[in-house]
Every structure is written in structure tokens, then in C-alpha cells.
C-alpha positions in Angstrom: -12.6 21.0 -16.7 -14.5 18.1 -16.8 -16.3 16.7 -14.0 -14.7 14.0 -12.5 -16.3 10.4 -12.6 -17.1 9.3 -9.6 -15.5 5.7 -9.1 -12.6 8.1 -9.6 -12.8 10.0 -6.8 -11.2 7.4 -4.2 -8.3 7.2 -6.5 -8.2 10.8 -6.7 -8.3 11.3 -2.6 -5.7 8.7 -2.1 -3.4 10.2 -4.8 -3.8 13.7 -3.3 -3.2 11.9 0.3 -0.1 9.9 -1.0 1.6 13.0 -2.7 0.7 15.0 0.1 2.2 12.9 2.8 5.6 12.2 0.4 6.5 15.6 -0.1 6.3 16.1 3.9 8.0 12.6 4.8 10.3 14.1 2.4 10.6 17.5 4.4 10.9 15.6 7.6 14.0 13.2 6.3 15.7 16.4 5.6 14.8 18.1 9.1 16.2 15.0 10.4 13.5 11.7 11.1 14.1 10.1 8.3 11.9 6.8 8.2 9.1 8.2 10.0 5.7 7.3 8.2 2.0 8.6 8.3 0.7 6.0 10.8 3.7 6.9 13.0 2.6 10.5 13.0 -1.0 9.2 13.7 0.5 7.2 16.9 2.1 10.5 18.0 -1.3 12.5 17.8 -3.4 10.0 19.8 -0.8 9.6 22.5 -1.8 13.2 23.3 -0.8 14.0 26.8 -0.1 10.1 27.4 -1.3 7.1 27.7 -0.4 2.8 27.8 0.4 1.0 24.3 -2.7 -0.6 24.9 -4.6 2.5 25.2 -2.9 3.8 21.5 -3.8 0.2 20.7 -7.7 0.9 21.5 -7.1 5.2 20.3 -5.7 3.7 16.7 -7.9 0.7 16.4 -4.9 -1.4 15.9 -3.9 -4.7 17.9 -1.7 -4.4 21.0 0.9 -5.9 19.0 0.8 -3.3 16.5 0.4 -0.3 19.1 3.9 -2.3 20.9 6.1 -2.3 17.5 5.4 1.2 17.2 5.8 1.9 20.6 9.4 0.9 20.2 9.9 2.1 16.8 8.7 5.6 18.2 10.9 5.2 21.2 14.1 4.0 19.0 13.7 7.2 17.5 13.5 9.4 20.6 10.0 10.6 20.2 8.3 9.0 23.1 9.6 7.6 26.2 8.1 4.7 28.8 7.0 6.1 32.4 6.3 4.1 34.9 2.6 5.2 35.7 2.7 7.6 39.5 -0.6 5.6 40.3 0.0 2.0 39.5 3.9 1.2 39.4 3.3 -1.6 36.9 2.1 0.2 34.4 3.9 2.3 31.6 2.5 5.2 30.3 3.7 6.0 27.0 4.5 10.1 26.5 5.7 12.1 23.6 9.8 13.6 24.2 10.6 17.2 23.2 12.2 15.4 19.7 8.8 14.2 19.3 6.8 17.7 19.9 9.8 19.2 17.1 9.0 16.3 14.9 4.8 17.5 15.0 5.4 21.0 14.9 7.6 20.4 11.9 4.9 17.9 10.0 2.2 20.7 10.4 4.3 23.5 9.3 5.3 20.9 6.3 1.5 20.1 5.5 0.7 23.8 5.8 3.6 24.5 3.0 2.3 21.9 0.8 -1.4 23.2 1.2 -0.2 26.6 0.5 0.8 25.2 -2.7 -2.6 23.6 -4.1 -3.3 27.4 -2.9 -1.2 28.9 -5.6 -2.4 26.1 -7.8 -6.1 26.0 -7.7 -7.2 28.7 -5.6 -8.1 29.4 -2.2 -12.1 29.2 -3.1 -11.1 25.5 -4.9 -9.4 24.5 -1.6 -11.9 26.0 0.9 -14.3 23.9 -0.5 -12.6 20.8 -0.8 -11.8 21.2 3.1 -16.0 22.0 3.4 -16.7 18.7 1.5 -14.2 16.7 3.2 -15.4 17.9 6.6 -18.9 17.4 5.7 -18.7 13.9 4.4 -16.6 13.1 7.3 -15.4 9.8 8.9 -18.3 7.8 9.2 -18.5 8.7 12.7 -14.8 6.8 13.1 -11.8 8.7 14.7 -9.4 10.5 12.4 -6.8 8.5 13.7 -8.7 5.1 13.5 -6.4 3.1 11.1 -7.7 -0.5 11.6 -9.6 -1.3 8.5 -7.5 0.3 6.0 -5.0 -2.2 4.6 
């Protein structure tokens, strides 16, 4: 095989990334969420144990008006729900439902089948390393779920 050039190599990650996350959006409109997307999933990660839509806002590196319209995209769908916040009753605190637990466990047992797949394809050794270089060229220092500068 020939090496690849390198200007390719961003088209080649996104391409992997895009066919990656179809086959599991995919997977998830059959289990039942049909219309979630990637950034939605990344929303559902960084609420973690909870937290205000302007805290996601800051966790995503998106505006509060972004983090608020998926807020309620999230909660249309019954994977969060609003609390009113034990320690200041004006606040909202923004947790992930039982549906929206499901909807993670079934995106990382999707992802995992997918992965098993390059497996079978290329190789374990050909995927181990392709994890090794991802992890060691890493973010940049930026949070895996920092979205804000890709458009």
C-alpha cells in the first residue's frame, strides 16, 4: 500500500469519523432515537453527573444559546431533565434520564461493533496503532468534547 500523502490525512480522519458516526446514528435510529447527532452525544457526555446549560455551554465551548437549543432538543427527547438546583432554587441543573444513560450505553456498544469491524478489516496491530497515534497527537491540549471551532 502506498503511503498516504499527507494533505490527505485530514480528509482521511474525517471520512473515517463521518462513516464511523453514520453507521452508529444508524444503529441508534433503529434502537429507537432517531435524529440524535454526534454533538448531541457530546452534550450528553459532558453533562456527566450534571450541571447548568451554561456550564455545558463553557464544558462544550459553545454559546449559551447553543448549549439552551440542545438543552431542549435533549430534553424533547427524554434524555435529560431540568432540576431545580437543592442549593440555589433558581438555578437548573441539567441531568441525564435513564432513556439517556440507554441511549450512551447503546452508542458505545454501537462504536465498539463498528471498531470490531476495521478489526476484521485491517487488523488488530493496524488499529492499535492508529488508536497509539491518535492518542499521541492528541487534542492540542483542548477537551475531547470542545466543539467550538469546528464549523
Amino acid at each position: 500500500m502506498e503511503p498516504a500523502d499527507d494533505v490527505a490525512i485530514p480528509f482521511l480522519l474525517m471520512g473515517a469519523f463521518r462513516a464511523l458516526v453514520d453507521a452508529v446514528h444508524e444503529q441508534l435510529a433503529r434502537d429507537g432515537f432517531p435524529g440524535v447527532r454526534a454533538h448531541h452525544g457530546f452534550a450528553l457526555q459532558a453533562i456527566g453527573a450534571g450541571c447548568t446549560s451554561v456550564e455545558l455551554g463553557d464544558r462544550l465551548a459553545v454559546s449559551k444559546q447553543a448549549a439552551a437549543k440542545t438543552v431542549k432538543f435533549l430534553e424533547a427527547m427524554g434524555l435529560v431533565e431540568r432540576r431545580t438546583n437543592a442549593d440555589d432554587r433558581r438555578e437548573r441543573i441539567v441531568v441525564v434520564t435513564g432513556r439517556g444513560r440507554t441511549l450512551l450505553d447503546l452508542s458505545a456498544t454501537a462504536f465498539r461493533r463498528e471498531v470490531s469491524g476495521w478489526r476484521s478489516k485491517v487488523g488488530d496491530g493496524h488499529v492499535d496503532a492508529t488508536v497509539a497515534t491518535l492518542a499521541a497527537v492528541g487534542s492540542g491540549g483542548r477537551s475531547p468534547t470542545a466543539l467550538s471551532d469546528w464549523s
